[in-house]
N, C-alpha and C positions, 0 to 999 in steps of 0.2 A: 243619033247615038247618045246614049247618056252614059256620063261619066260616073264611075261609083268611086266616091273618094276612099283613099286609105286611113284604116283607121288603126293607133294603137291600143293594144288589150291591156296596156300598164294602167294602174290607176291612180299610182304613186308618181308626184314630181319629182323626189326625188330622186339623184343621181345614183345609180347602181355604183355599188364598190366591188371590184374585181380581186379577189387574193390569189396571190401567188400557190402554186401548191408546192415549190420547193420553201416556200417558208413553214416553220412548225406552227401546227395552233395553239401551242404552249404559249405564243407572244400573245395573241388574244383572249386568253384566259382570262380571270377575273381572279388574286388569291381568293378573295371573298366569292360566297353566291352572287349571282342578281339579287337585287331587289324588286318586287313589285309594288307599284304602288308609292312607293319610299319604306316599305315595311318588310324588314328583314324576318322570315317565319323563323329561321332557326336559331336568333338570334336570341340568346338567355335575358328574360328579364329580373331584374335584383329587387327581389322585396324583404332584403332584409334590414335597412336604413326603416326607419318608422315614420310615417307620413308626417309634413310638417305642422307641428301646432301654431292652430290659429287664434290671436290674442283678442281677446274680448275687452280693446282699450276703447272708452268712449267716446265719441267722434262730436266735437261742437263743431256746430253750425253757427258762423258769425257771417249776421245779414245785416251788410252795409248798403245794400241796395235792393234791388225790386226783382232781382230776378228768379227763373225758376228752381225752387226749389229751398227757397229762402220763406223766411216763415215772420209773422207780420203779426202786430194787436191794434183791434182798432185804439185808435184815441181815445175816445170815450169811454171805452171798457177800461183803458189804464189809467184813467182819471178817477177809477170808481175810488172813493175812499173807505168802503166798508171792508176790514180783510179778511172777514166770513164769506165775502162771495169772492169767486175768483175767475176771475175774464176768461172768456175761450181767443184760442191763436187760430191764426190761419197760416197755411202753406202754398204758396206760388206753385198753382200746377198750369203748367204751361205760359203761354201769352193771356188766356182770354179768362181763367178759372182762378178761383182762392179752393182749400181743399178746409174742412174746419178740423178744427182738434179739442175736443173736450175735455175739461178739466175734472181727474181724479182723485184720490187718496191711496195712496199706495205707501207702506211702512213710514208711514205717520208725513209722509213729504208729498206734495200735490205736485203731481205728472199731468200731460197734455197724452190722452191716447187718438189717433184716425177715426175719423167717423164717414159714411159714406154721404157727408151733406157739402155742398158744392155752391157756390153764389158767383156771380157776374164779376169782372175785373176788368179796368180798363187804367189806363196810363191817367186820366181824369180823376181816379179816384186815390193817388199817391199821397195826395194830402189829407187822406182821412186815417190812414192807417202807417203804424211806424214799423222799423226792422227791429228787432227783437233776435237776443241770441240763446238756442238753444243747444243741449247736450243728447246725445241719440243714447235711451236707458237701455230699450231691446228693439231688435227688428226681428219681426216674425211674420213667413206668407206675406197677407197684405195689414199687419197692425204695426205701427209704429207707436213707439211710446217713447215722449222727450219730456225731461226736465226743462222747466222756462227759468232761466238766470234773472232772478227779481229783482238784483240789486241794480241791473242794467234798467230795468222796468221802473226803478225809481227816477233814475234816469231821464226818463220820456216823460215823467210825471211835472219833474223840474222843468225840464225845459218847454213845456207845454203851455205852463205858468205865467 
């Protein structure tokens, strides 16, 4: 003979709640809808407050160390003493990359813009290149354009010496 086990058709573990019917379903009402989702549909949204401005304060970058995101000049380049040429920086992009930034002219002040040229990094080559602090002029997509703090750069020059 084979036994056919019993099976139930619930599919939920959950424990069933039984309501009374001499209680009202006034108790279980919500004053509010449901929600679905966490998003109330009937629920008014106010745009009349005006969206918050966002300030265009310039954000320096002070690289006391090696890490990513911190931006670097080789030594050599800040030892140049001609000051018609002007050193290109690099950026800590990640553990293993430098990212270059080219030097421009921009309203008479020479800015560093992103270039997409990339070279080798390693923890070995810390003592070829210094931290260097910069100011962020605009960020746009993928261009970054910073101000290099030169009197910091003399800086590195001195103590190089």
């Amino acid at each position: 003979k084979r036994r056919s086990s019993r099976r139930s058709t619930r599919t939920s573990k959950k424990p069933r709640i039984k309501r009374d019917s001499s209680t009202s379903d006034s108790e279980f009402d919500d004053p509010k809808p449901r929600k679905k989702n966490g998003v109330n549909k009937k629920q008014k949204i106010d745009n009349s407050s005006p969206p918050p401005v966002k300030k265009t304060v310039p954000k320096t970058i002070n690289s006391k160390d090696y890490s990513t995101g911190s931006f670097l000049i080789l030594k050599k380049d800040a030892q140049v003493g001609d000051p018609n040429k002007h050193p290109c920086i690099w950026r800590v992009d990640g553990k293993a990359l430098l990212q270059k930034y080219e030097p421009f002219e921009d309203e008479g002040k020479i800015r560093h813009r992103t270039t997409s040229v990339y070279t080798g990094w390693s923890a070995l080559d810390r003592d070829l290149y210094a931290p260097v602090t910069v100011t962020v002029k605009q960020h746009s997509n993928q261009t970054l354009i910073v101000d290099l703090n030169w009197e910091k750069l003399k800086e590195i020059n001195m103590d190089s010496d």
